[in-house]
Steps between C-alpha positions, in 0.01 A plus 500: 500500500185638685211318427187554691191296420174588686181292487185724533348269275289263764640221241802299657802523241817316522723777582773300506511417159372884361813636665715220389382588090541851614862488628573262188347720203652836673848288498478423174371808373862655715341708731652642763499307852423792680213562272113527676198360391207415635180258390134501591287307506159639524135404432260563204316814612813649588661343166202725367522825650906513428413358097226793495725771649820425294389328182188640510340221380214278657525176711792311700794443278787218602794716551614889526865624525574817636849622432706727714833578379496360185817277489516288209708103507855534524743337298794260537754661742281819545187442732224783510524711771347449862148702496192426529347264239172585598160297609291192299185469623330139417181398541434148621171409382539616148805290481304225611223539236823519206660169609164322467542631146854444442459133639767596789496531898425849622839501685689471121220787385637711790857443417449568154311859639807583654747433254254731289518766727805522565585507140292836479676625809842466288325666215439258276088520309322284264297753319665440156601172334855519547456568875294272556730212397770679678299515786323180508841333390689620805146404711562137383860462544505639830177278642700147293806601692361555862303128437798349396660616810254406728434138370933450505435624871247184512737260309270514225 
């Protein structure tokens, strides 16, 4: 799996860790290990202008997903096919300002960003009720699974 992460952010993120969730969620979701994608991290003017441009709507958001070839999760014994998944582009600060909110550490806000957007890279949406719980379902099961493996890596 390709997985490039680039910081234009000016806010230090532990890389590490995003492209450990990343390689675990697009594992679990069976994607193809020749599969690209990339993740940004950029700041909140330039959170803005790509928000304004492709939402059309005002202010930094946390996340945007930009999918290329529009593969969708494989299935047991029959992965997706290599492509290119596509870019997430997260925005630091904002993430920051949610975990306040949520009661969390930014780093967990971040992860949880990612695991978003990669979910909308694979297709998946939360506009209508039953989405939304699909969505947010897999969100949650993916992020519980990726702590649970890092705290057995810690002997927790």
């Amino acid at each position: 799996m390709s997985i490039e992460i680039n910081n234009e952010s000016g806010v230090e993120v532990e890389e590490t860790r995003v492209l450990a969730l990343a390689t675990y969620a697009l594992d679990k979701m069976r994607i193809h290990p020749l599969a690209d994608l990339a993740i940004v991290f950029v700041d909140e003017d330039a959170m803005e202008t790509l928000h304004v441009q492709w939402m059309d709507e005002p202010g930094p958001t946390d996340v945007l997903s930009f999918p290329m070839d529009e593969l969708r999760p494989g299935t047991e014994g029959d992965l997706t096919p290599a492509g290119l998944l596509g870019d997430i582009v997260v925005c630091p600060q904002v993430a920051a300002k949610q975990a306040v909110e949520a009661g969390h550490e930014t780093i967990n806000e971040i992860l949880l960003l990612t695991t978003h957007g990669i979910l909308h890279l694979l297709g998946f949406d939360h506009a209508e009720p039953e989405e939304h719980a699909e969505m947010f379902g897999i969100q949650g099961e993916i992020l519980a699974g990726f702590y649970a493996q890092e705290n057995a890596a810690k002997g927790i």
